[in-house]
N, C-alpha and C positions, 0 to 999 in steps of 0.2 A: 393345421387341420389333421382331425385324426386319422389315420388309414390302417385298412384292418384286410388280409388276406381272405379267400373263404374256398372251402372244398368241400365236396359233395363226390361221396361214395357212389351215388345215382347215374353219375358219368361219368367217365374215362379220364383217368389220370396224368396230367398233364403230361406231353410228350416231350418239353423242350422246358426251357428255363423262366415260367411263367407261372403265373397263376391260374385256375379257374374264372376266379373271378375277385376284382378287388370294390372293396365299400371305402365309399369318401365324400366326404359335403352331400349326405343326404342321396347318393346315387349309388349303386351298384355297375360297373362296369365287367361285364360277361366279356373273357375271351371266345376265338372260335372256337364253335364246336365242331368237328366233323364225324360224322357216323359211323364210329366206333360205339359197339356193343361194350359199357362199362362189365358185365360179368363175365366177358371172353376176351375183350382187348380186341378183337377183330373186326374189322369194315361188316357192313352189313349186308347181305345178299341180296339180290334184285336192282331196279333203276334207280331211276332220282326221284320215282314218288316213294320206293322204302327209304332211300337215304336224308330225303328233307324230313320223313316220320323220327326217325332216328334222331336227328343233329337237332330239330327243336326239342325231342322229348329228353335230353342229353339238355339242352340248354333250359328246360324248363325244371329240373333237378338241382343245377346251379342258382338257376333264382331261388327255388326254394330255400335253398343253403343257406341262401345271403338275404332271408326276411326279403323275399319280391315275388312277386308269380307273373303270369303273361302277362295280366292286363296294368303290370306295372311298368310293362317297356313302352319308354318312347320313343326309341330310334334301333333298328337295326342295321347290317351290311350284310348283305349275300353275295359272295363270291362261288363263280359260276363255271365249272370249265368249257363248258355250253350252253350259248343261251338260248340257242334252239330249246332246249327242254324247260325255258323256263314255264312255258302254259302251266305244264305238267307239276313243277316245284311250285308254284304260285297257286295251283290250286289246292296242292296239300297245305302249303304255309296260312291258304284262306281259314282253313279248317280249324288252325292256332289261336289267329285273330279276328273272329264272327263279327267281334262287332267294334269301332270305332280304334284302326290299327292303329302300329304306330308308323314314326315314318319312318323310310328304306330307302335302302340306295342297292341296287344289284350289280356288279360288272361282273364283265367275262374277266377270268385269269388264266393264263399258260397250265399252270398246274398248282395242284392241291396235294398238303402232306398225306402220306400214305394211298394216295389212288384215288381219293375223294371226288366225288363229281360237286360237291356240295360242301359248303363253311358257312355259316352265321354265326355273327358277333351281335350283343345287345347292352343296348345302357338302360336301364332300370330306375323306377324312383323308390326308395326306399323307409320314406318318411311319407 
């Protein structure tokens, strides 16, 4: 099967030994994003409704990269350092997916690289 790398200038350049995002059998698999501002490199100011604004519009630069847009995920993961705020992230992430999402899985995690309150990962179809 073929596999092919893919990067996007749109959002932050991977921090560790990974890719953005890899295409293969017809899917696009999105690493996390987490909210970093790709033209400062820095976390993004405010709560976890600027920071889930960030980390999808960060993950929706990667899809484009990789020939996918939103409405081509069908499965994401949100890792959470609190899920007390998920009201608040679930209703910016509604704002991504208006109409017919895809499916999720959210847990709590201890911690996120760089201070993150927020991570999403997404698989993609690309055919």
């Amino acid at each position: 099967m073929k596999r092919e790398t893919v990067r996007s200038d749109g959002a932050p350049a991977a921090i560790g030994p990974y890719s953005q995002a890899v295409r293969a059998g017809g899917f696009l698999f999105c690493s996390g994003q987490i909210p970093l501002d790709p033209s400062t490199g820095k976390m993004v100011e405010g709560g976890i409704e600027s920071q889930t604004e960030r980390v999808l519009n960060n993950l929706e630069a990667v899809l484009a990269a990789g020939g996918a847009t939103l409405r081509s995920v069908v499965k994401t993961t949100v890792y959470m350092v609190d899920l007390g705020e998920f009201p608040a992230m679930n209703g910016v992430y509604g704002k991504f997916f208006p109409e017919d999402p895809p499916a999720r899985a959210t847990v709590q995690v201890v911690k996120l690289p760089a201070g993150a309150r927020v991570e999403i990962d997404a698989v993609a179809t690309t055919g």
